[in-house]
C-alpha positions as CSV (number, residue, x, y, z in Angstrom):
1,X,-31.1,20.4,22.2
2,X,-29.1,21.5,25.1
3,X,-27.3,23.7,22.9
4,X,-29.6,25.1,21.2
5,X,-31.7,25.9,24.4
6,X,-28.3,27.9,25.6
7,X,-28.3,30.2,22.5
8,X,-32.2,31.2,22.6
9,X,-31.3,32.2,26.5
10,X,-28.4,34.3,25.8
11,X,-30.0,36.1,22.7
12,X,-33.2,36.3,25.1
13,X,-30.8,38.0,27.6
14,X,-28.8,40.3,25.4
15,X,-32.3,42.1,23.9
16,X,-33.0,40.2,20.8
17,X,-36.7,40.0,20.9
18,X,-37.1,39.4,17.1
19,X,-38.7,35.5,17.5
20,X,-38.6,35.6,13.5
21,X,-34.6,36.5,13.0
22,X,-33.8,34.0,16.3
23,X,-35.2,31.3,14.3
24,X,-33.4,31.9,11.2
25,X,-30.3,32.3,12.6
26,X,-30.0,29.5,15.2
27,X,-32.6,27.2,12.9
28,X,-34.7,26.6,15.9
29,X,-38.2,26.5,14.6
30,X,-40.4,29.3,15.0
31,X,-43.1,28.1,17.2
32,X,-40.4,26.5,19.5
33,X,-38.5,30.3,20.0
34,X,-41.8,31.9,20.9
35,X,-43.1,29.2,23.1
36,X,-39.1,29.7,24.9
37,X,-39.2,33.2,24.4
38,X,-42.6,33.3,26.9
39,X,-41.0,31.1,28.9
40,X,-38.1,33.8,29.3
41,X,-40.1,36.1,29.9
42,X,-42.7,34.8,32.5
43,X,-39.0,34.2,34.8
44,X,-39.2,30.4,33.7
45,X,-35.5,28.5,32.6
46,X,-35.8,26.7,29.7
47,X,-35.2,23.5,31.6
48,X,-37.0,20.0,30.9
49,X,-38.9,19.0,33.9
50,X,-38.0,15.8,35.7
51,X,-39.7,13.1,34.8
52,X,-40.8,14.6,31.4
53,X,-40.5,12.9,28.0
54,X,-41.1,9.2,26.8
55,X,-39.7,6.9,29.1
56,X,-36.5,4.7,28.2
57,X,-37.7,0.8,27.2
58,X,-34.5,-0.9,27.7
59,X,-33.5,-1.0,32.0
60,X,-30.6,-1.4,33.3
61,X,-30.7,-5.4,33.5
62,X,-31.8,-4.7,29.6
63,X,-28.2,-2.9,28.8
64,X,-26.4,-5.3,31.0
65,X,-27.8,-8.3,29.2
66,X,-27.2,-6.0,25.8
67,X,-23.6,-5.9,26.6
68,X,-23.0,-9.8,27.0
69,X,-24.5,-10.6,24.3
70,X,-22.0,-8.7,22.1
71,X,-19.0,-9.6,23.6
72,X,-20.4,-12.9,23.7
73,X,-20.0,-12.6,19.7
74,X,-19.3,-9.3,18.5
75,X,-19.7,-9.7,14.7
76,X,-23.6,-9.9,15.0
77,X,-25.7,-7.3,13.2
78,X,-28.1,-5.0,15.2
79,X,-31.0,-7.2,14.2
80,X,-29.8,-10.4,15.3
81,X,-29.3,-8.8,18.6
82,X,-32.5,-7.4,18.8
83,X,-34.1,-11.1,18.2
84,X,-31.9,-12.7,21.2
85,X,-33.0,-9.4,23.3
86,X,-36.5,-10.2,23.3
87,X,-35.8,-14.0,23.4
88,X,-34.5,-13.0,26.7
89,X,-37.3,-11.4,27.8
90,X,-36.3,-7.5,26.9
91,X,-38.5,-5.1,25.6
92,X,-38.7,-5.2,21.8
93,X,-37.5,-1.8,20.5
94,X,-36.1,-1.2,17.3
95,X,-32.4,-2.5,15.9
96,X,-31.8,1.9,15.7
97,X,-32.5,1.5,19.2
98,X,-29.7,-1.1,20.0
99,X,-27.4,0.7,18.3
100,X,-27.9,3.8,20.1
101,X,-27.5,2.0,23.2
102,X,-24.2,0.5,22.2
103,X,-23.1,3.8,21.0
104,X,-23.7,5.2,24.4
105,X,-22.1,2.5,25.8
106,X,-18.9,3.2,23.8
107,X,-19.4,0.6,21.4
108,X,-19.3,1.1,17.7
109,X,-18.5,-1.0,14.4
110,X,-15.1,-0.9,13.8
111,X,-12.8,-3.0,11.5
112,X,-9.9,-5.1,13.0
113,X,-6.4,-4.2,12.4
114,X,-4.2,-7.0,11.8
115,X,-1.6,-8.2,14.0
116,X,0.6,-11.2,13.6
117,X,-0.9,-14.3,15.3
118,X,1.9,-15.2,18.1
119,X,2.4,-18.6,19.5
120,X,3.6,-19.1,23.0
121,X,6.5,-20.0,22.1
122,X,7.0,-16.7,19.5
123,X,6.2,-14.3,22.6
124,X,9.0,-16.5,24.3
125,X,10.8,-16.1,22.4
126,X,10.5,-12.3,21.3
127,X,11.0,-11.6,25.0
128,X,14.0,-13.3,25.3
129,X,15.4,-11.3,22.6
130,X,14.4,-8.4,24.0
131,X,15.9,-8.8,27.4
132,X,19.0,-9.6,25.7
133,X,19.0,-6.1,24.0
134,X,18.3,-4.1,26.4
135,X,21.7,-2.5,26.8
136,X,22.2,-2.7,22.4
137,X,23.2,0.7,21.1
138,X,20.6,0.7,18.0
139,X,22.9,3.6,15.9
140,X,25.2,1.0,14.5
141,X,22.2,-1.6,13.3
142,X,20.8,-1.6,9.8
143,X,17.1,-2.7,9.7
144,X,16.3,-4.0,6.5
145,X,12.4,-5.0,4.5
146,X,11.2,-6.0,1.7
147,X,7.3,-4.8,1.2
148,X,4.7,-5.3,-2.2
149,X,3.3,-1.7,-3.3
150,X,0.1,-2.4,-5.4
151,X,-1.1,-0.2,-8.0
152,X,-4.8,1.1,-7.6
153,X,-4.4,-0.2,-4.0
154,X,-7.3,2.8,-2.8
155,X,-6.6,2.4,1.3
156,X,-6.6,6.3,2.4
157,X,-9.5,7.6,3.1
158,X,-11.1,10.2,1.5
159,X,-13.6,12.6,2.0
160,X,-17.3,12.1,1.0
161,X,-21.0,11.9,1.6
162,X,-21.5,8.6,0.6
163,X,-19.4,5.4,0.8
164,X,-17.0,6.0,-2.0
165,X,-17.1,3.3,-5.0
166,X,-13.6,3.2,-6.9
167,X,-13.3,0.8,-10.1
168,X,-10.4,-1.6,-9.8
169,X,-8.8,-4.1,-11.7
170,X,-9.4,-7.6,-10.2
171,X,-5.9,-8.5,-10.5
172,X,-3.9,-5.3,-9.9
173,X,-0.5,-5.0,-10.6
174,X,2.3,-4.7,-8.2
175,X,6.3,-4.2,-7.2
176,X,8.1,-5.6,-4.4
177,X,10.7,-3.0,-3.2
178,X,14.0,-3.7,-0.6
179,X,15.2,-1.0,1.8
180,X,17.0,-0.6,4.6
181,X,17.8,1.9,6.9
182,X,19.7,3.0,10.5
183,X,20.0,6.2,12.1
184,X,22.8,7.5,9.6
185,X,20.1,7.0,6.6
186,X,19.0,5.6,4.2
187,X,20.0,2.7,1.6
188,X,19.6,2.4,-2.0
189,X,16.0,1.5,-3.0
190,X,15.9,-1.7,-5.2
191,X,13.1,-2.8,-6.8
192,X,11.8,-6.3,-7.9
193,X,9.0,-8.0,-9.8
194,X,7.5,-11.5,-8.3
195,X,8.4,-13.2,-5.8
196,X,12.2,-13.5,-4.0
197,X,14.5,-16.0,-3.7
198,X,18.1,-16.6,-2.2
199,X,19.2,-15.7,-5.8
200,X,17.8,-12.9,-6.1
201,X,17.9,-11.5,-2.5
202,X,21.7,-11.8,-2.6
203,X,21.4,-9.6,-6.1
204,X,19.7,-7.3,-4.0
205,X,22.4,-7.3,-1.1
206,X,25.1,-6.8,-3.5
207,X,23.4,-4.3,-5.4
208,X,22.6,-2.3,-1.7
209,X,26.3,-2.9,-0.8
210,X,27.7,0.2,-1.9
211,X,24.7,2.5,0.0
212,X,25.1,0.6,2.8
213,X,29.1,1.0,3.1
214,X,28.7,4.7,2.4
215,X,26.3,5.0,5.8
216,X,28.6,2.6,7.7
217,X,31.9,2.4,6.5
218,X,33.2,0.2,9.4
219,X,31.2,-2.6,11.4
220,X,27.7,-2.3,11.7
221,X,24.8,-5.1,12.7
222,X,22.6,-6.0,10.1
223,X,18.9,-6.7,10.5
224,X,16.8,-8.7,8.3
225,X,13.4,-11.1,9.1
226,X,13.5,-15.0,9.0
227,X,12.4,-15.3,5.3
228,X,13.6,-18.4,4.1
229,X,15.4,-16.5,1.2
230,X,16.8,-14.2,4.1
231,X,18.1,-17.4,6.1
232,X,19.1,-20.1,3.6
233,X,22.6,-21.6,3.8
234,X,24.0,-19.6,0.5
235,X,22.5,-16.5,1.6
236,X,24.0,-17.0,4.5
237,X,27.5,-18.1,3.2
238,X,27.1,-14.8,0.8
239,X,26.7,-12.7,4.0
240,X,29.9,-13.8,5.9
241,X,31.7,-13.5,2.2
242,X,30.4,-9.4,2.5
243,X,31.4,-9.6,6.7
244,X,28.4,-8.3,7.4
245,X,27.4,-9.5,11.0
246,X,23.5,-10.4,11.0
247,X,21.4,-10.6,14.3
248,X,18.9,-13.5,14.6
249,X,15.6,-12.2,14.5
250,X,12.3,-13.3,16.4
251,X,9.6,-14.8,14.0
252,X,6.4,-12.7,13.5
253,X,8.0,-9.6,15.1
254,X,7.3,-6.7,11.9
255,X,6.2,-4.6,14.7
256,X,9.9,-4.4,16.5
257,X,11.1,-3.3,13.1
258,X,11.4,0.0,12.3
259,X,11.1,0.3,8.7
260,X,7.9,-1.4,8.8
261,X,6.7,2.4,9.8
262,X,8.5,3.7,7.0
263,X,6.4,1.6,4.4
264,X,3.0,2.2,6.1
265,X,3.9,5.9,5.5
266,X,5.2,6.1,2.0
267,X,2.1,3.7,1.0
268,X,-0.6,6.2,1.9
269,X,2.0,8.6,0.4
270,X,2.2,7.0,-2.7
271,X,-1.7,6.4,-3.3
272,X,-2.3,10.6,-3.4
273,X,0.5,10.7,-6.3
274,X,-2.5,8.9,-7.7
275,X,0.2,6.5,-10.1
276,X,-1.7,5.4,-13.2
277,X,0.6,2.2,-14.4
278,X,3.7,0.5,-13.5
279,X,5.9,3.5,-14.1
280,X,4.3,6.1,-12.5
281,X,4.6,3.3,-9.4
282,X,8.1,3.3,-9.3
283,X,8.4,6.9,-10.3
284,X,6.4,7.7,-7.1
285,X,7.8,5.0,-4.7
286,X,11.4,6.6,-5.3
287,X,10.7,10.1,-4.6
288,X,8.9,9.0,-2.1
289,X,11.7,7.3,-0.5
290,X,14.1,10.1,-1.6
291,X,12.4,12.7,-0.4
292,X,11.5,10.1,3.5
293,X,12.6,13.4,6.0
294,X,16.1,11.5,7.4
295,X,14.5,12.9,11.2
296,X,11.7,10.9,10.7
297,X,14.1,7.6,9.8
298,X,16.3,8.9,13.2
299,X,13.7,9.1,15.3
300,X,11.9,5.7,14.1
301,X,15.6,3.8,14.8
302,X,15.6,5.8,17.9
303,X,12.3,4.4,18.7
304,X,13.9,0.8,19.7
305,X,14.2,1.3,23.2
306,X,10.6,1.8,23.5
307,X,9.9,-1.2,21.5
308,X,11.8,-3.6,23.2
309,X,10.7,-2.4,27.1
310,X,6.9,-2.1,25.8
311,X,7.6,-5.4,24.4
312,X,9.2,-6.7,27.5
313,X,6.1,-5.1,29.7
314,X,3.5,-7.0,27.6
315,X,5.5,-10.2,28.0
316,X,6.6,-10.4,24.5
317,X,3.0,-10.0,22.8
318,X,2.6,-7.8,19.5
319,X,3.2,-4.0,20.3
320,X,1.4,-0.5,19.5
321,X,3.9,0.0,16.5
């Protein structure tokens, strides 16, 4: 309203007179500009007066009592609010109404985002590790991942009036990849179908070898999670055979790794080569990960100091990564 109030004075002020063309072309309605229009021209501003319009319902005890109830429990609908308002003693105004308020208020319905649930032992933990690397020079580590890419997974959003509705398969299909990466590159992309076991995840090892060697021909430190097929004795055994040195990792910490970035990325990535089957999948995961910019997979290995001191500062809770 403010708004539109501004462009009626400054067409008023610059000689458009023509109530008719003012209307069309802000989309004021016509009775509106000539009621302003007099107003402009009897010296008046187009200013509400103080005190004018309907009155608010809700006062401010209302918006305070408002506000405890939905952090109190925030999954209630606007409704149930509007019952427990009124069994309070508020004003009974509309569920619209209550969510205008919270709106104002800076609240909104949002979905969570998932974070690993942390123990205090696991954020002991994480920030002992951390403090121990503060000094680590991150170019000669390898972080390594495996992660599942679903077919038909529809995450990104997309653009639309209405909510959009996307016919999936109940069961979709799906391929586990393994990567890993440091700030020389990246490694051979191996792919898998079901789940992974020592077996398998020393396959994968001795399959990524070779990519591995080519990035870091001499020593480097090799990073992987506490998967039990990661950490089982043969595994293990299989890594010392390869003298590979491997750095204990805290549990429930995907958010110090880096490469955990990388598959966020190359999933939304992924889902606009719109893959039809469990070709196309693998077709488009690879070029994907061919084609990852290597100054994007620098500056995410680069990106290690921050995560361990913000990581540090929050006392070894989950971090913005």
């Amino acid at each position: 309203m403010k708004v539109q109030k501004e462009q009626l004075a400054y067409l008023f002020k610059n000689g458009q007179t023509n109530t008719k063309l003012v209307s069309k072309l802000t989309g004021v309605p016509l009775r509106t500009v000539q009621r302003d229009f007099k107003k402009l021209n009897e010296g008046q501003l187009l200013k509400r007066k103080e005190g004018s319009g309907r009155p608010r319902l809700l006062k401010s005890a209302d918006k305070q009592r408002l506000i405890q109830i939905v952090r109190r429990d925030d999954m209630q609908s606007s409704g149930d609010i509007q019952i427990k308002m009124v069994a309070k003693g508020s004003p009974n105004v509309s569920s619209r109404t209550i969510r205008r308020y919270l709106n104002r208020s800076g609240y909104s319905k949002k979905s969570p985002k998932r974070k690993p649930m942390l123990s205090a032992r696991h954020k002991e933990n994480r920030m002992k590790w951390c403090l121990e690397h503060l000094k680590t020079r991150w170019y000669r580590w390898v972080f390594s991942d495996e992660s599942k890419f679903q077919l038909f997974s529809h995450k990104n959003k997309r653009w639309s009036k209405e909510i959009p509705r996307i016919c999936t398969p109940k069961f979709g299909k799906s391929l586990m990849v393994w990567g890993a990466i440091s700030s020389k590159g990246k490694s051979k992309l191996i792919f898998t179908k079901g789940s992974v076991d020592s077996k398998i995840y020393q396959g994968i090892l001795q399959e990524a070898t070779p990519s591995i060697r080519e990035l870091h021909p001499k020593d480097f430190m090799f990073q992987q999670d506490g998967a039990t097929c990661h950490t089982s004795k043969s595994t293990m055994d299989y890594l010392s055979s390869l003298n590979w040195k491997v750095s204990p990792w805290p549990a429930n910490s995907p958010d110090l790794n880096p490469i955990e970035n990388i598959w966020g990325i190359m999933k939304r990535d992924v889902e606009k080569r719109r893959p039809k089957n469990l070709d196309d999948l693998q077709a488009a995961i690879q070029d994907v990960w061919d084609n990852f910019p290597l100054s994007q997979v620098k500056s995410l290995c680069a990106s290690m100091e921050n995560r361990i001191t913000s990581c540090i500062a929050r006392k070894g809770d989950v971090i913005k990564y």
